[in-house]
N, C-alpha and C positions, 0 to 999 in steps of 0.2 A: 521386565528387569527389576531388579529389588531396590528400592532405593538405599543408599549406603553413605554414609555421614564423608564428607570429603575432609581428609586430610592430608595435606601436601609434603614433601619431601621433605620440606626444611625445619619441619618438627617431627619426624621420624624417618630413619634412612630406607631408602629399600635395601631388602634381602635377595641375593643373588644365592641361594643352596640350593635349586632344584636340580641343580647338574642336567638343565635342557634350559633355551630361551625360553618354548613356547610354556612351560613349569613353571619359571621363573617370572612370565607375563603372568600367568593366572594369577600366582602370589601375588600382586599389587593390589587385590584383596586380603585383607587377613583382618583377625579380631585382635583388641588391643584395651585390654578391662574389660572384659566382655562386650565390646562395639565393635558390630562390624564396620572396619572403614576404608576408605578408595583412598589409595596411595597415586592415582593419577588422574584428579577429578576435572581437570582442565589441561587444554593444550598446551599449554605451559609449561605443562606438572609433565607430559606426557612425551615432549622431547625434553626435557631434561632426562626422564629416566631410559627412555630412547638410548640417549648417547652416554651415558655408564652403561648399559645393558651390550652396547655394539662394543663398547671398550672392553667389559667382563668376558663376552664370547669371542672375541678377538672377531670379528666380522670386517670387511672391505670399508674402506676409508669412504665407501662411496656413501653407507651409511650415514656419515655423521654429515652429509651434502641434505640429506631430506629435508623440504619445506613441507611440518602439517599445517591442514586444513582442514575446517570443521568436517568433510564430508569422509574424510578420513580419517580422523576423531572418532567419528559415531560410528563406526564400520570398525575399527577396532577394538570398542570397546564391547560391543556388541558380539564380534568374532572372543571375545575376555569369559565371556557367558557360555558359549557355545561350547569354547572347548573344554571349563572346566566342566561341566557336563559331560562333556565326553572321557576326559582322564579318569573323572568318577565312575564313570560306569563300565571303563575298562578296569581299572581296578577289582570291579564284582566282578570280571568277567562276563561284561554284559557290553553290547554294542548298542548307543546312543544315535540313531539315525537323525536327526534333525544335526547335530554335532556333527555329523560326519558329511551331510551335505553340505552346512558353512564350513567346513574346511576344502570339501573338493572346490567349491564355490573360489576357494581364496588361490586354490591352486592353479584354477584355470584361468588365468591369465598366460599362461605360459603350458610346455607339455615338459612331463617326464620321459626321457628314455634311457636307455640301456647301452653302454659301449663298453670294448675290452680293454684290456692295456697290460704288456706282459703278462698275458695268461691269466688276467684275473677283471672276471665283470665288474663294472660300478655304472651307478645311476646319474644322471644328468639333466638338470631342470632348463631348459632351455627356449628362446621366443619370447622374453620375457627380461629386463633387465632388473631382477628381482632383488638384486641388491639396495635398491635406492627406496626399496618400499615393505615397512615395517610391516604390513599385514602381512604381503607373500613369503619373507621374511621368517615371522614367524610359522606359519601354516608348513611351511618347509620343515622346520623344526621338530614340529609336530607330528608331521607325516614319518619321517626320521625316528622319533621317539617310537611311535606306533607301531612300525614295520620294518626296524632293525634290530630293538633292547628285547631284551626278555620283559616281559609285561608285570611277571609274578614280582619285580622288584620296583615296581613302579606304586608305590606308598602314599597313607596319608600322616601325618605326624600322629604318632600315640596318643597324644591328650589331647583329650578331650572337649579341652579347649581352644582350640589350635586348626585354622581348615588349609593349614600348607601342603604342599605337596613336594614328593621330593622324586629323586632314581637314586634307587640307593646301587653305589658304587664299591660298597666292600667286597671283599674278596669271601668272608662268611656270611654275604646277604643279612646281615643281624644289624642292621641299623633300622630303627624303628622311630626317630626323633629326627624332629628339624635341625634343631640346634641343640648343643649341650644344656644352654641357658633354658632352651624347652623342658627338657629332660631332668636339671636340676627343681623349676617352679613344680612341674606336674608331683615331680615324688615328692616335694614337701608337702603340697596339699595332700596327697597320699598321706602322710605321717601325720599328719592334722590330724584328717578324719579318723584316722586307728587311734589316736590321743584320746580322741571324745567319743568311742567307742561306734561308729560309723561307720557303713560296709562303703570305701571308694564304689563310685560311678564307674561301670566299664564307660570307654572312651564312643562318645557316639557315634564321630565318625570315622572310626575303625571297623574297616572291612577286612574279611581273608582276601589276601591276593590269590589271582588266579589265572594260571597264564593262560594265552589265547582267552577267543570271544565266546559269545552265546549269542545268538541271532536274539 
């Protein structure tokens, strides 16, 4: 795991834009002056943003009942690792197997199955009371993200500076930035660099999206 400069909530807010929890889990990473830093380097840090994140997603009251414990601390943050590896490598169009077994991992606690209801299938996590526990929780999330969105719109911010992730939600698929304020800093430094005669940096971690996987 990388080591990452700890910086708690109450000197920088979380961001809640990935239009999914488990997108939104991953961002609790991000760079900030070019540091990368952990937005929840303590249990502390980690239900406080717990319970904005269950109020953001509008999730079961049962949520904000959880007591963490280190041993679910490190299994969270650890599953933090896994799946951004895995969102990344959906993005290229590539399937992440170590990622993809810590999430089945987090899934099995409980089983998914399949029921009707006027005429129309839906899925059902059940065996499990999955709401009281952030990992299952999110791995829901994420199983969801995976295997119901289109993939081709599952993004990383343009700049280059920037390792958020987002689902882009427009109607013309043309959202390419986290935030507006991303999008404002990236192209002034763009206008910088053409000032002082400078070819911009393509964004490095800018990938073609591409729907569906590749073994």
């Amino acid at each position: 795991m990388k080591p990452y400069t700890a910086f708690p909530q109450d000197a920088l807010s979380p961001l809640f834009i990935g239009g999914n929890l488990a997108l939104d889990f991953v961002n609790t990473v991000r760079v900030r002056k070019g540091e990368t830093i952990d937005m929840i380097p303590t249990i502390e840090d980690a239900e406080r943003w717990w319970l904005k994140a269950a109020s953001h997603h509008l999730l079961r009251d049962a949520a904000l009942r959880f007591g963490w414990q280190q041993e679910t601390f490190d299994a969270v943050i650890q599953l933090r690792e896994r799946l951004r590896a895995l969102f990344e490598a959906a993005i290229a169009g590539k399937a992440d197997e170590e990622g993809l077994r810590s999430l089945n991992e987090g899934l099995s606690c409980g089983s998914l199955t399949v029921g009707t209801k006027e005429g129309r299938f839906y899925s059902e996590y059940g065996g499990y009371d999955w709401a009281e526990d952030p990992l299952v929780t999110i791995c829901l999330s994420a199983h969801e993200l995976l295997t119901q969105r289109d993939l081709s719109r599952l993004r990383h911010c343009k700049s280059g500076q920037c390792t958020l992730l987002f689902y882009d939600t427009t109607k013309s698929a043309t959202r390419h930035w986290c935030t507006p304020e991303c999008m404002n800093r990236a192209r002034s430094r763009e206008n910088y660099l053409k000032s002082k005669g400078a070819e911009p940096r393509a964004p490095a971690n800018l990938q073609a999206s591409k729907p569906g996987l590749k073994a």
